[in-house]
N, C-alpha and C positions, 0 to 999 in steps of 0.2 A: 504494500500500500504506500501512496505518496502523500504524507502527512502534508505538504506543503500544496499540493492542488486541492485536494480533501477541506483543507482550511478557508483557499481562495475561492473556491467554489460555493462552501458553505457561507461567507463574506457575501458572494453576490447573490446568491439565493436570498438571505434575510436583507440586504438591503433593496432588494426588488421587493419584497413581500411588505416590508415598511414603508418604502415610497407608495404603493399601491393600494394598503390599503390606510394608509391617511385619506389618500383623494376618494378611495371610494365612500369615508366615513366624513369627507366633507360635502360631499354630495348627498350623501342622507341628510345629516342634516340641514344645509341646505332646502332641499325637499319637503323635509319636515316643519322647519317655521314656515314656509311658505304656504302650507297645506294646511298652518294652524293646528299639528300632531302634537306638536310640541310647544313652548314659550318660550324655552330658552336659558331657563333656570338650570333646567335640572341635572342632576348626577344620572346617568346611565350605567345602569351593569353593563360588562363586556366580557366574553370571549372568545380566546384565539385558541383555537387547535391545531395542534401540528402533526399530521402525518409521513411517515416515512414505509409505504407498505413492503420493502423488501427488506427491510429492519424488524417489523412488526412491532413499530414504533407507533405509537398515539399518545398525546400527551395536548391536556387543555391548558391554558394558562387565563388565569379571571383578575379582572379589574374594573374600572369603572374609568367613563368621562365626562369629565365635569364639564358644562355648558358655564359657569359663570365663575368668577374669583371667589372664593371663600369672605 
């Protein structure tokens, strides 16, 4: 195994997977105050799962985003 492509590869996967899905979770909401779903306030649960199925990897990771400053 090449530890050093293994890394870089892993490097561009997660930062594909964070540039895309910001935009895709600025476009909900977006959508969402615009549709009156939402207001704007609030904390949202979140989460992200990450699959690996030649791994037999599954793993969720949970959070929240907050829509306003504390």
């Amino acid at each position: 195994m090449d530890e050093e492509a293994l890394n870089l590869s892993m490097r561009k996967f997660l930062k594909m997977v964070g540039v895309s899905s910001q935009r895709e979770i600025e476009h909900a909401v977006a959508a969402a105050l615009e549709k009156g779903r939402i207001a704007g306030g609030e904390t949202l649960p979140a989460t992200m799962t990450l699959a690996v199925p030649g791994l037999q990897l599954q793993v969720s990771f949970d959070g929240e985003l907050k829509l306003a400053a504390e």
